[in-house]
GUBA-520272 format. One record per residue (C-alpha): residue in three letters; z, y, x. Coordinates in steps of 0.2 Angstrom, whole numbers, padded with zeros to 4 digits, always signed. Each point is the difference from the previous one (the first is absolute). Example, Ala and Ser with C-alpha at 12.3 -4.5 7.8 and 13.67 -1.06 7.14 Angstrom:
// residues 2
ala+0039-0022+0062;ser-0003+0017+0006;
//
This chain:
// residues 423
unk+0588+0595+0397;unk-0007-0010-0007;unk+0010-0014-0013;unk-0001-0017-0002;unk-0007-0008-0016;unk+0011-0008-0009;unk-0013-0016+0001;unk+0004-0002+0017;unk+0019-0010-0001;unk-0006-0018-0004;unk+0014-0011-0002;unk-0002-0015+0010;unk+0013-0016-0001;unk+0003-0013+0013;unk+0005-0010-0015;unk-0020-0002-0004;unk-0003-0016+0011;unk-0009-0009-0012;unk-0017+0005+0000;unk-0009-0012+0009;unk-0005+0003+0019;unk-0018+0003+0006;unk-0007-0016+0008;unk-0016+0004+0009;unk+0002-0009+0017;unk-0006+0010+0016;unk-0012+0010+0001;unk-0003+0000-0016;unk+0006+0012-0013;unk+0008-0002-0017;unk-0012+0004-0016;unk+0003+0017-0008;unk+0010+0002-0014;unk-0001+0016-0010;unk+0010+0002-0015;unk-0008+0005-0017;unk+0003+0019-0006;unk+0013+0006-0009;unk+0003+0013-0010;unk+0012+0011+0006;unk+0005+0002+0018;unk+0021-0004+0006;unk+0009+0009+0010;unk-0002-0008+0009;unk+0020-0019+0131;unk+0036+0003+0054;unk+0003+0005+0015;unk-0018+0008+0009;unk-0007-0009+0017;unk+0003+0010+0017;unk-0014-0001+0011;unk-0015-0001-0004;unk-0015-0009+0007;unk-0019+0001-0002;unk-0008-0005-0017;unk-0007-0015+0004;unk+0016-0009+0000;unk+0016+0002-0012;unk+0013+0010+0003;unk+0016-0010+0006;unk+0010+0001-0017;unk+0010-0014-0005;unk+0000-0011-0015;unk+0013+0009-0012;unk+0014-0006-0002;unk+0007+0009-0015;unk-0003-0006-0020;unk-0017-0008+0004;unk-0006+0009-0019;unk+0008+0016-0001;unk-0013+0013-0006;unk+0005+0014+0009;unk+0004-0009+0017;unk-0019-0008-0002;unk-0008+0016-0006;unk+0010+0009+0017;unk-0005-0015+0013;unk-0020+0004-0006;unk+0000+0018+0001;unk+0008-0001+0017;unk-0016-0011+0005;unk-0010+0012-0007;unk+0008+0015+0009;unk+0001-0010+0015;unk-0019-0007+0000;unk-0007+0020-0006;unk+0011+0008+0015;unk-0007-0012+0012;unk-0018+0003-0005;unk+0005+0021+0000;unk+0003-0004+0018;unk-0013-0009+0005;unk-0013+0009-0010;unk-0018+0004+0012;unk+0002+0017-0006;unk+0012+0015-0008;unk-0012-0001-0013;unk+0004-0016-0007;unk+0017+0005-0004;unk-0004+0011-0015;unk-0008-0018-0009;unk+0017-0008+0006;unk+0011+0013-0009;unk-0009-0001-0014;unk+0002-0019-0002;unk+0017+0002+0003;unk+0002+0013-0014;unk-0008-0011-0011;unk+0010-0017+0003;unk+0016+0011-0004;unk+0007-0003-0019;unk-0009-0017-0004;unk+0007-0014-0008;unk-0001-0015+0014;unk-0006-0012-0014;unk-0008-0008+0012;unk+0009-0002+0013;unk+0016-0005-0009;unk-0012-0013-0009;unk-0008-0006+0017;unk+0020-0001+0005;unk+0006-0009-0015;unk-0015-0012+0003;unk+0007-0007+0015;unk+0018-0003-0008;unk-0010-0010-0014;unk+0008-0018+0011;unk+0017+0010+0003;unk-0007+0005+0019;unk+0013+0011+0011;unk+0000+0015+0008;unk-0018+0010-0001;unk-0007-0002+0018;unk-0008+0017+0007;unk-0017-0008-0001;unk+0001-0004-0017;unk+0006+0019-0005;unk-0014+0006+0012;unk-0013-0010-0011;unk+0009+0008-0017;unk-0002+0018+0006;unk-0018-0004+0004;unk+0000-0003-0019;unk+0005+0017-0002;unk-0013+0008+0013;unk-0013-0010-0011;unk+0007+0012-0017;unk-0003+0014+0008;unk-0017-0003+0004;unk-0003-0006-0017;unk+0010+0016-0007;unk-0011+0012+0010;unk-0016-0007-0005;unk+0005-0003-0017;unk+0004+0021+0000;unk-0018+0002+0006;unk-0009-0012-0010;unk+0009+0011-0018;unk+0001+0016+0008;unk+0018+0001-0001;unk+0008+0016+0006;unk+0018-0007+0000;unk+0010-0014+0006;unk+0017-0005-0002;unk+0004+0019-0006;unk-0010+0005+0018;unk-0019+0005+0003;unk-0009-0018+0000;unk-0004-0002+0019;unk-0017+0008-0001;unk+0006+0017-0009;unk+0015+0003+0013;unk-0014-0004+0015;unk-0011+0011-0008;unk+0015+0014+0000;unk+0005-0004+0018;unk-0018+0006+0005;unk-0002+0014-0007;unk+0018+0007+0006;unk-0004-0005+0018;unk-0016+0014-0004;unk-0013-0014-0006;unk-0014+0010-0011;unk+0005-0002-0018;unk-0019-0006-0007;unk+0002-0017+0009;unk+0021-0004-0004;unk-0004-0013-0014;unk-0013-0007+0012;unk+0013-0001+0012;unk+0012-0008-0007;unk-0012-0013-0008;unk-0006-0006+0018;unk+0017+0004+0006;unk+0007-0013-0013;unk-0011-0013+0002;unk+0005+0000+0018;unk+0017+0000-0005;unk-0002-0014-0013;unk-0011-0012+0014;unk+0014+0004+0015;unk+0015-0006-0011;unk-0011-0015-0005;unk-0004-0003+0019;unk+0019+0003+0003;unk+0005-0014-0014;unk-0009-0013+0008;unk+0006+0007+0019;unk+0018-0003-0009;unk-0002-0018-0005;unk-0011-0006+0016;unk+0014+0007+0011;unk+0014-0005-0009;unk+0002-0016+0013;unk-0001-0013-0014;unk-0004-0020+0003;unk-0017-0004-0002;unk+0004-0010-0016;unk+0006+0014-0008;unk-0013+0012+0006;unk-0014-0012-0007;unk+0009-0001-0017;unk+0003+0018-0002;unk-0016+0005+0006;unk-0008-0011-0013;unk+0012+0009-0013;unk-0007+0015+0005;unk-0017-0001+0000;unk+0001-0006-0016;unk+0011+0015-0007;unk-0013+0014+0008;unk-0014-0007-0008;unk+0009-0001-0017;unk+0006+0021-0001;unk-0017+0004+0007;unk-0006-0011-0015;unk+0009+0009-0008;unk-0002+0018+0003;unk-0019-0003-0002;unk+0005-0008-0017;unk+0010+0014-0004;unk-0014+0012+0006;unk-0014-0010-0011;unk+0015+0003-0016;unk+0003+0019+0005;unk-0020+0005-0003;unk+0001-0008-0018;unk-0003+0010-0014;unk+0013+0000-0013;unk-0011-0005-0012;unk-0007-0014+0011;unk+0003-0017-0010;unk+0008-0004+0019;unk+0013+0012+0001;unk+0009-0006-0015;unk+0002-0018+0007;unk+0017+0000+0005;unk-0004-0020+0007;unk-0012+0009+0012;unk+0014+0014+0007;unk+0012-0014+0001;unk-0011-0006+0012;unk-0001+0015+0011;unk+0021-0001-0001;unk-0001-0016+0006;unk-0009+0002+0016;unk+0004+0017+0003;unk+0020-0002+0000;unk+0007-0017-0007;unk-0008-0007+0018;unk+0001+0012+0011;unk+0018+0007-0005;unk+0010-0016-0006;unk-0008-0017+0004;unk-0008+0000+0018;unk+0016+0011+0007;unk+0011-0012-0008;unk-0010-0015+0008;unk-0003+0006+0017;unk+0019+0002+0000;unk+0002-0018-0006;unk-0013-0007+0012;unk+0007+0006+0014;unk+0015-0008-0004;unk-0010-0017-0002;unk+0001+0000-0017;unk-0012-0016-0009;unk-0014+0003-0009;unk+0008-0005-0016;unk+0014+0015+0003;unk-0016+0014+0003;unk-0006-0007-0017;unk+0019+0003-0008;unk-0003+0018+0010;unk-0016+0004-0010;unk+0007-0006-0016;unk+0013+0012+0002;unk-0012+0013+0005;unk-0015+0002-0007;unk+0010+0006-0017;unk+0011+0009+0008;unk-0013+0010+0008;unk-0010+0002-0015;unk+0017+0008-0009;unk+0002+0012+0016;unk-0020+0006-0005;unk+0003+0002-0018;unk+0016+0010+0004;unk-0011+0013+0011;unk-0012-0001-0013;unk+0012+0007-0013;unk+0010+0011+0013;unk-0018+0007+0004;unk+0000+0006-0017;unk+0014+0002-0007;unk+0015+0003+0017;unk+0007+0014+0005;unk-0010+0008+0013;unk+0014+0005+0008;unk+0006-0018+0005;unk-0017-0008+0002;unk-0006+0014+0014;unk-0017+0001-0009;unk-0009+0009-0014;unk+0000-0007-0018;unk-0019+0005-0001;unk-0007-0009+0014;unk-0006-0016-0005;unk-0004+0008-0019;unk-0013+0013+0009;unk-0003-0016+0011;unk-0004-0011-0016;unk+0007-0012+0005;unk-0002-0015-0013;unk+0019-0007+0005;unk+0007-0015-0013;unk+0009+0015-0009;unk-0018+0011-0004;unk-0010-0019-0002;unk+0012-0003-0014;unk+0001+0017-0008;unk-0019-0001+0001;unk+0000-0014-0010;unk+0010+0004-0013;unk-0003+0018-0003;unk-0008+0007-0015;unk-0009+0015-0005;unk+0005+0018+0006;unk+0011-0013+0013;unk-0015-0009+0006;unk-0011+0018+0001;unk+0016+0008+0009;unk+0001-0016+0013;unk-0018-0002+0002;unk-0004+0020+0005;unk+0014+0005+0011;unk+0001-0015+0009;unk-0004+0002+0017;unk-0005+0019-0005;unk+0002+0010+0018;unk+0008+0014-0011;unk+0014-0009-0009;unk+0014+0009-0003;unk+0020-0004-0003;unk-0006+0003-0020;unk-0012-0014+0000;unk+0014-0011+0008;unk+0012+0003-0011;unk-0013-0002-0013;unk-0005-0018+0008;unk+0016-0007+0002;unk+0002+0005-0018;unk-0014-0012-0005;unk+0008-0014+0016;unk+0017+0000-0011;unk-0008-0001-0020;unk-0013-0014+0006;unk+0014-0011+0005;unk-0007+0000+0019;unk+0018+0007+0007;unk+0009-0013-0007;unk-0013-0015+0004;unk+0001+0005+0018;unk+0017+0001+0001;unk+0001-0019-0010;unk-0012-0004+0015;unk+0012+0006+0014;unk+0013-0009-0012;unk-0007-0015-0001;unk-0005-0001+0019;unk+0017+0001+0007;unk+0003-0013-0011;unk-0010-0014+0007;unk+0003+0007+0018;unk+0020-0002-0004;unk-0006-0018-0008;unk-0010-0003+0018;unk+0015+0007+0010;unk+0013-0012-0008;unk-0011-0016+0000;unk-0006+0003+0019;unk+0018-0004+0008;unk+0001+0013+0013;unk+0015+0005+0009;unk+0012+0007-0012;unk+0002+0015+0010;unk-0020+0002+0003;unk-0002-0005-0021;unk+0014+0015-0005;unk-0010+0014+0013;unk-0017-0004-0009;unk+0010-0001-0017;unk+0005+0019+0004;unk-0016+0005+0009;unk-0009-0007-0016;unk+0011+0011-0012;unk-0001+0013+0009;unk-0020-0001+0003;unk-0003+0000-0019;unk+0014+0012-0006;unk-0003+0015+0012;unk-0005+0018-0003;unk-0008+0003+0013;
//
């Protein structure tokens, strides 16, 4: 089993509120700030619903009445949706058929996070709203629906064999065709199509979720807007990221660290933190000037959850993250961690970065090798100042926003725990 690296156990403070908050107003985004290199790197989301009725409206599950922000309770009432909304779908499916895709969806919503549903959730307690109404949870599991589309896509698009300690979606599809006597020369063709279909289903299913989810027209026009606007930015991107993967390492490109913040930015701080957290906010009628004070909370905040799967990417335990240590090296991907190892890396360093980068045949040696070179340029520990540095002005946008005490301490822990996981 693999260990840990003693580089991943930053030590973050709450006491650092000082740094000065992000102040981009919506939509705009904060400018990038990268910290020069240094020498040497530091250590651096209740009771279930009885009958069920048919998708196109919500179940009847009341508004919760227990503590409005406990994780566990809010991480329980969503999965129930979700089991609820997946059985119903099993039972109404057009053919036997379809129930092979649903299983597999299933399998791959068990074991993740909630991020964001819990932030969609702790959006609309922003005002110190009461108990979560059914449609409101409805439209936070849609959130979840819309991760696993992204997920099982995103397994595609870097041919990633595992997810979440599991075959990614498209590897077990493929292995569910063969052992149901499918020939084995067309398995990875399979489970390509297969996946796809999987990936568009739970996409059509997130959307179902929302429209059915018996909200008031105002709210439904405000979410909807939310979003549009959030699909566009991870598809944005993903095609950002795609552009990034096929640079060469020794492309001036890849080591602009500016440039990869960028594909953080619309790849994750969007898509995971700020338009969950403001579609739970709008549809508790929050004003525009609170969806700003979510996005300056955010946008940093999500940019520190990228950085830390950069890092954990590289240097986690393989174990815990429930995917390969080698993927995105063989991938090439130019992440903020390579762009600044890239930039400051010398000599044999440089030669070593720029020839097995993205090499199909990298091995665990040549990982070992380039995390070497990752720690002596000082990259490790500039990512982890980053990360640092981010929580810091989202704990700085938290405090000056005025939320609901108990919706400010949930963010306060979801934000902690966002930037100082292992996995």
């Amino acid at each position: 089993m693999t260990t840990v690296h003693p580089a991943l156990a930053p030590a973050l403070t709450a006491s650092a509120l000082t740094a000065s908050a992000l102040t981009a107003s919506a939509p705009t985004v904060p400018a990038v700030s990268v910290p020069a290199p240094t020498a040497r790197a530091r250590s651096a989301v209740t009771a279930r619903s009885a009958p069920r009725r048919s998708a196109s409206a919500p179940p009847p599950r009341p508004a919760l009445t227990a503590a409005p922000l406990d994780r566990a309770g809010l991480r329980q009432e969503v999965d129930a949706v979700l089991s609820d909304f997946l059985d119903e779908r099993k039972s109404l499916a057009p053919g036997p058929e379809m129930g092979d895709l649903i299983e597999e969806l299933r399998q791959g919503l068990a074991g993740g996070k909630r991020l964001r549903p819990l932030l969609c959730l702790a959006g609309w307690h922003i005002r110190g709203e009461g108990p979560v109404p059914a449609a409101v949870f409805r439209v936070a599991a849609a959130l979840e629906l819309f991760q696993a589309f992204a997920l099982v896509h995103d397994d595609i698009m870097d041919a990633s064999d595992l997810r979440r300690g599991r075959p990614a979606a498209h590897r077990s599809l493929a292995n569910s065709y063969v052992a149901a006597g499918g020939q084995p020369g067309r398995a990875d063709a399979h489970g390509l199509s297969a996946g796809l279909l999987l990936g568009d289903l739970a996409l059509i299913w997130s959307d179902e979720l929302v429209h059915s989810a018996s909200l008031r027209a105002h709210q439904l026009r405000r979410v909807l807007r939310l979003l549009d606007s959030m699909r566009t930015e991870v598809v944005y991107g993903q095609y950002l990221d795609l552009i990034r993967s096929g640079l060469r390492a020794s492309d001036p490109e890849a080591a602009d660290p500016e440039a990869a913040l960028r594909v953080a930015r619309y790849k994750t701080a969007t898509y995971t933190v700020q338009r969950p957290l403001q579609i739970g906010a709008a549809m508790a009628g929050a004003s525009a000037a609170r969806l700003a004070a979510c996005e300056r909370f955010a946008v940093p905040l999500g940019e520190a959850y990228q950085l830390r799967d950069d890092v954990l990417a590289l240097f986690g335990d393989s174990a815990l993250t429930g995917k390969p240590v080698l993927d995105d090296l063989r991938e090439g991907k130019a992440t903020v961690l390579i762009a600044l190892a890239l930039r400051a890396a010398r000599g044999a360093d440089r030669r070593l970065l720029r020839e097995r980068l993205g090499a199909p045949d990298l091995d665990a040696d040549d990982a070992a090798r380039i995390r070497a070179v990752v720690e002596s340029t000082g990259a490790l520990a500039d990512v982890e100042e980053m990360i640092h540095m981010r929580y810091r002005q989202a704990m700085s946008a938290l405090k000056r926003a005025r939320f609901a005490p108990a919706a400010a301490e949930f963010l306060s822990e979801i934000a902690r725990t966002a930037t100082e996981r292992q996995a």
